[in-house]
N, C-alpha and C positions, 0 to 999 in steps of 0.2 A: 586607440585600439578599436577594430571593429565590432559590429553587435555578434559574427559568429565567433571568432576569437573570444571576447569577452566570456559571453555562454560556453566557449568548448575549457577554457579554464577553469570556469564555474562547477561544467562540470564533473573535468577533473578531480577538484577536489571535493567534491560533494559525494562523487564516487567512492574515493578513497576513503571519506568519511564510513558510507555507507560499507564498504568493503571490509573495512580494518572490522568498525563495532560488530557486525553481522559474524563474518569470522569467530569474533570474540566470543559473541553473544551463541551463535549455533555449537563452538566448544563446550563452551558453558553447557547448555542446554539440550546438550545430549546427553549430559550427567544429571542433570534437575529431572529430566523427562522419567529418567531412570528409580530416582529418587522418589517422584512424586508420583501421584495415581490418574487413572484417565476422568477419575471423579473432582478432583482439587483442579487440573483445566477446566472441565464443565463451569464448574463455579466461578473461575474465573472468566470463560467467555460469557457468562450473564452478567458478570458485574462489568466489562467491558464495553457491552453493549449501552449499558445506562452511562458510562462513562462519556463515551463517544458523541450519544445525541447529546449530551448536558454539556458537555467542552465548549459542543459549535454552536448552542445558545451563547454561552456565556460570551463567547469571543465575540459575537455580535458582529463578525465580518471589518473588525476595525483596524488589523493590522493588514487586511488586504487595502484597505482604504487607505493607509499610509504607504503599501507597496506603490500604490497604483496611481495616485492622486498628483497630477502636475504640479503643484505647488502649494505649499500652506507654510505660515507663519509660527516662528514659535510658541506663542498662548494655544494658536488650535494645534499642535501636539500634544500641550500641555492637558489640553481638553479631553481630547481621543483617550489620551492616556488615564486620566481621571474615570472616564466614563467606563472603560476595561477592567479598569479597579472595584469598580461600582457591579457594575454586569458580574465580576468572576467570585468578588465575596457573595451576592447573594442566590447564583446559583449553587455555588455550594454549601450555603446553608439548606438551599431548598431540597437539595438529593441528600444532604444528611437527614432530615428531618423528615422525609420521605423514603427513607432505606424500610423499615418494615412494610411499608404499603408495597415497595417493589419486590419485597421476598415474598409477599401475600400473590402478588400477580406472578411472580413466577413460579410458584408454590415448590419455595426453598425456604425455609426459616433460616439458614445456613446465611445466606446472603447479608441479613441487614448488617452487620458488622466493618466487612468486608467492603460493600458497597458505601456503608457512612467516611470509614477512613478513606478508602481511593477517590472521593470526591474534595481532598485536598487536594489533590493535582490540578483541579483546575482554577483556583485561586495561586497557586503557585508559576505555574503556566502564566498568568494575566500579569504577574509583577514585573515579567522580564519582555512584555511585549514591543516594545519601543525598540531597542536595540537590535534582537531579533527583524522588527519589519524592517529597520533604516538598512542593515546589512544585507537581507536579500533584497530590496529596490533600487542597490547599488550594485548586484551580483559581485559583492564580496564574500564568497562563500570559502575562503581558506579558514577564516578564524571561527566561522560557525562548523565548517569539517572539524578543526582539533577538538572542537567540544563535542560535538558529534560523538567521535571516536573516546573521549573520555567518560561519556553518558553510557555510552556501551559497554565501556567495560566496568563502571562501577555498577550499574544494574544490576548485570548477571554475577558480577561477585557477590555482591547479597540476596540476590534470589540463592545461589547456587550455595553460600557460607548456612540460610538460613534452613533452605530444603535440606542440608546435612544434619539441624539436629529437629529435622520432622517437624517442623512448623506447617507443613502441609499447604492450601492455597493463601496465606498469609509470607509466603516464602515469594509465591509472585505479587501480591497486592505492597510490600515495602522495595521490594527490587525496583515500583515502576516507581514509587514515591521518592524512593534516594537518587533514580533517576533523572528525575525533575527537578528534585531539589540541587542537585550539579549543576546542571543545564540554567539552571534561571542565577545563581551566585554567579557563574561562569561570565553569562550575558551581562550583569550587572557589572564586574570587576571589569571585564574588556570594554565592552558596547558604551556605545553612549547612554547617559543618564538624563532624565529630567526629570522635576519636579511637578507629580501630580495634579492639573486644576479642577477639582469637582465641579463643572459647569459643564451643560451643554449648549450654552448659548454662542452661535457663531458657528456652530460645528451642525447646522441640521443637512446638508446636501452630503457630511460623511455619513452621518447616522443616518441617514435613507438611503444610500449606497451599502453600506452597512447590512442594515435591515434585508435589502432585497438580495443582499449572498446568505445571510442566515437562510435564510429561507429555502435557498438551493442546496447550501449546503445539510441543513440538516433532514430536508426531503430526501437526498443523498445520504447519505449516514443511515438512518431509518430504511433506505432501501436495500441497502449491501449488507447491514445487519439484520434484514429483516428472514432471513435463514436461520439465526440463532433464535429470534423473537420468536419463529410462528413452528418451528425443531422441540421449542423446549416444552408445548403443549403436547406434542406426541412421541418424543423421545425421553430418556433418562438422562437425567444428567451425568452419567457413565458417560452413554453413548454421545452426545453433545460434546464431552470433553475429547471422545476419540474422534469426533468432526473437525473441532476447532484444531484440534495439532495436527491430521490432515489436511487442512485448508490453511495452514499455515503455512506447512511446508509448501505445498502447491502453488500457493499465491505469492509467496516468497518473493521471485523476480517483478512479479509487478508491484506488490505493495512499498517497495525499499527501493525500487529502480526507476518504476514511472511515479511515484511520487518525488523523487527527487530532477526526474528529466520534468517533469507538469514546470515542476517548482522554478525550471529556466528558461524554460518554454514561453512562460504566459509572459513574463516582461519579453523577453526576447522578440517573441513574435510581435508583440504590440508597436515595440519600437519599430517594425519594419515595417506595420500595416500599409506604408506609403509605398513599396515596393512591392506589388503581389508578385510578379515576377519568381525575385528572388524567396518567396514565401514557399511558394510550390515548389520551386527546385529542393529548397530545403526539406521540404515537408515529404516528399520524394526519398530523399536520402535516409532520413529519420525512421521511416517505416521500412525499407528495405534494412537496414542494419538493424533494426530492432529485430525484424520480420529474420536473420541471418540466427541472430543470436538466441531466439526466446522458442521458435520450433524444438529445436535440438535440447534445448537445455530443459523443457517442460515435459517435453513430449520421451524424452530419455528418462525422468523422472518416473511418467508412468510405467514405463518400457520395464525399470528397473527394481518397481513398488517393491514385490517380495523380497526380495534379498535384502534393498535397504531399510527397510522395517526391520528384518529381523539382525541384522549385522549395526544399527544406530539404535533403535529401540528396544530391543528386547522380546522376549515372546510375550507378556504380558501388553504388549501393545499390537498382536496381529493383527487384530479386529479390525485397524483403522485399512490395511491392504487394498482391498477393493474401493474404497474412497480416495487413496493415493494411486489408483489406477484411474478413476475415472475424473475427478477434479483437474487434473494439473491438460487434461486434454484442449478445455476453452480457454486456458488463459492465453497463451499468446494472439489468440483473435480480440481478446478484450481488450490487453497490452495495445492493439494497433489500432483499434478505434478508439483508444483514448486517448491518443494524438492527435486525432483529427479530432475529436470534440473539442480537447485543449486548446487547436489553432485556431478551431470556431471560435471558441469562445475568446480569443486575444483578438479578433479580429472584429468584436463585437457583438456578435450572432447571438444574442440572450435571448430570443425567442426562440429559437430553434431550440436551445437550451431546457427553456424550461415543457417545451412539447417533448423532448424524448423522455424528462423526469416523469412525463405524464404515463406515457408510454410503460415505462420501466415498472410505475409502480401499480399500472393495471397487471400487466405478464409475469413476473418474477414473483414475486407475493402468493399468485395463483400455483403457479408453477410449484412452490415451494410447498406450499397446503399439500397440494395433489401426491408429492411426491414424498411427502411425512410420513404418508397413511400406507409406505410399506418401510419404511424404519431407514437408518444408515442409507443406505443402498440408493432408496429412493430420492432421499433429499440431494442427495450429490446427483443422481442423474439428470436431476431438476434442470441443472445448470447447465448441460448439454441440449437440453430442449427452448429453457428458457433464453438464455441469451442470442441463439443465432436468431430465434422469432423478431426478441425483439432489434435486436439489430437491424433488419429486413424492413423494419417501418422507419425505422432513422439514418441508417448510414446517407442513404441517397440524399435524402436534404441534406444534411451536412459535406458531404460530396461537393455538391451543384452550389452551393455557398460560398464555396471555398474556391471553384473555380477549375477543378482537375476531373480528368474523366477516372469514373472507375476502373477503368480497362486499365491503367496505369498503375494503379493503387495493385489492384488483382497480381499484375506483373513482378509486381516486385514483391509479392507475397509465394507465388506459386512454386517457387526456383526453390527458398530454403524448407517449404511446406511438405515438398515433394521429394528433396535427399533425406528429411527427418521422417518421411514413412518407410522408407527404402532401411533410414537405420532400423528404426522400430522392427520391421519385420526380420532383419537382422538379429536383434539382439535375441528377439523370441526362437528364435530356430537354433541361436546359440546356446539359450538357457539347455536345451536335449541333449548339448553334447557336453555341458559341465555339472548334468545329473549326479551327484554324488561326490561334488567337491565341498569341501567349505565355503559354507559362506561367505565371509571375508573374502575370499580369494576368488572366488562366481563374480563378484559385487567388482572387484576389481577387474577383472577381466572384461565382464560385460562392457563397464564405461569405457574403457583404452579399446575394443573393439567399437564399440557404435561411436566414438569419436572420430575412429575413424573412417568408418564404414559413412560417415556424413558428410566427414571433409572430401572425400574422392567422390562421392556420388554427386556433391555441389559444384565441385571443379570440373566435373562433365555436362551439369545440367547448367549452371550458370556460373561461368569462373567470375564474372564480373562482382558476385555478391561478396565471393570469397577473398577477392581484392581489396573490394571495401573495407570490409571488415578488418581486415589485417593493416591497411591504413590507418582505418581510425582507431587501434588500438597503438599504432606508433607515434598516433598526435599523441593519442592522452599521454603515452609515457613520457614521449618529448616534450611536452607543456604547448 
């Protein structure tokens, strides 16, 4: 089978994965949202945040090292695996034992509990790593989709059984635990097993491979959350929690979509590196079908904010409105330069890598201070300022690395960019003329109108995109 076949099976079912739990998970959790208060999120995205950078310590970059690593024998798995064991029990001793210092700095007393228990996950996480990395280094992603899809829905049944008898943000902190705790039994019973070696001898060119993705990664990490980190000095944790399920919702397609395309990308591409050719061609097709799909579907979210706040949420959730108007605006620019950083980075380009980290966390951090100090409003506008800035100092090198002119890139961006403002301005002219309907029924209207107000404006401006896309959605069904 070839490496695109391979990958378009992959992911196929990584998709499906993602599709089924999401589904599951956003049923769910239009009821929790309900349930629960815009202050029990807050809380929950500070303890996320510590969760997050302490995971990508712990992991120590060692199951990328087993993705990635041309060959090793089995005592240095045995190694890798020991060492993971090692790294994830004592990180989280270390964020348990440090839960009241981190409710002091974020000044929640609320927190330390919360933050002690959820740093079970990542010792839990560390026991099933082995199986996990041999399955995606082989892009067998069918048997990690059903677990997928069974993490999803056992999660949201105990966030969602627990939020019913008001256990409040402890209804999300055991949802993500019982989720984990599936996920790692699951990998254990299926996946391959092996037996622990507490040594690191023989294994130092993993653990210095190792070492230098911690490092990106959790530069990373630290800078995507660094919105919640530097929000919660000069917001309320109210308003923090009406951010976080804003930016949930908004980021939605790229956190669940290009995490799972990164995830087939980086073996995929790597394997081809001998073929730039066929790189760019692909790399081409990738961002014009992304670029088809994530306009319309981001940019309709904004288009849509009102009505879906108040018809999904509830009135007690307005407030977040104008953040689910202005957030969901940059993600599909983001969605598209994270392909190209992705293929950089398969292709070797760790320099450029870590020059745009630099980048990101001079402008974004800034950005985000700047735009605190008018509340809500501000910190979300941030990210319309911040990210195209920094973009402007990095795409071009990773451009010109990779081999393609921008004019190509631009091309297959501007076709779905430009019928998803056409809807946009559509659906707003239509909101005038269902003044005084229900909501429920505004909400439905509006989407089945700007659905299609996109598909006709795309077939005149570029039928080729709209071709695309309706192919590749006949591969994935057809395998």
């Amino acid at each position: 089978m070839s490496i695109e076949r391979k990958a378009i099976s992959a992911l196929k079912w990584a998709t499906a994965a993602k599709l089924v739990s999401q589904l599951v998970s956003w049923a769910g959790t239009l009821v929790v949202v309900r349930l629960l208060t815009p202050e029990d999120y807050g809380l929950m995205a500070k303890v996320s945040v510590v969760l997050a950078i302490a995971a990508a310590i712990a992991e120590f970059g060692l199951e990328a090292a087993i993705v990635r690593w041309a060959e090793f024998t089995r005592d240095e798995l045995r190694k890798m695996y020991g060492m993971s064991l090692l790294f994830g029990a004592g990180i989280t001793l270390l964020v348990a034992a440090a839960a009241p210092l981190i409710a002091f700095l974020f000044r929640e007393p609320r927190l330390v509990w919360p933050v002690a228990c959820a740093s079970l996950q990542i010792f839990i996480a560390a026991i099933a790593v082995v199986p996990s990395a041999l399955w995606t280094r082989e892009l067998t992603f069918r048997p990690l989709a059903k677990i997928e899809m069974t993490v999803g829905i056992v999660s949201i049944a105990v966030t969602l059984l627990l939020a019913s008898l008001g256990k409040g943000v402890w209804s999300l902190v055991f949802g993500m635990l019982a989720g984990a705790v599936v996920r790692t039994v699951a990998l254990l019973a299926f996946g391959e097993r092996v037996r622990p070696l507490f040594s690191a001898r023989g294994i130092g060119e993993q653990l210095k491979f190792g070492l230098t993705l911690v490092n990106s990664r959790v530069s990373y990490i630290a800078l995507v959350q660094s919105d919640i980190m530097i929000g919660s000095a000069f917001l309320s944790t109210v308003q923090i929690g009406q951010y976080s399920v804003a930016q949930q919702l908004a980021t939605l397609p790229m956190s669940k979509v290009m995490g799972t395309v990164n995830q087939i990308m980086l073996p995929a591409v790597a394997r081809q590196q001998g073929d730039l050719p066929r790189v760019r061609q692909n790399l081409y097709k990738s961002v014009g079908l992304v670029a088809t799909v994530a306009f319309p579907a981001l940019w309709g979210i904004s288009a849509v904010a009102p009505e879906l706040v108040r018809v999904l949420f509830g009135q007690k959730w307005l407030a977040i409105v104008p953040a689910l108007v202005i957030l969901p605006l940059i993600v599909p620019i983001r969605m598209i330069c994270n392909i190209l950083y992705t293929t950089s980075l398969a292709l070797g380009n760790r320099a450029l890598e870590l020059r745009n980290t630099i980048i990101n966390f001079l402008l974004l951090p800034t950005g985000f201070y700047v735009g605190a100090q008018w509340g809500l409003v501000g910190l979300c506008s941030a990210w319309l300022v911040t990210i195209p800035l920094a973009y402007s100092f990095t795409v071009m090198s990773v451009v010109r690395f990779i081999g393609v002119p921008i004019s190509g890139l631009l091309a297959e961006c501007a076709a779905p960019a430009a019928a998803a403002a056409i809807m946009y301005a559509a659906i707003a002219a239509l909101r005038f003329l269902l003044a005084g309907w229900p909501n429920s029924v505004a909400l439905v209207a509006l989407i089945i109108a700007g659905g299609l107000v996109y598909c006709g404006a795309l077939a005149l401006i570029s039928r080729r995109h709209l071709v695309g896309a309706l192919n590749f959605s006949r591969t994935m069904i057809g395998g």
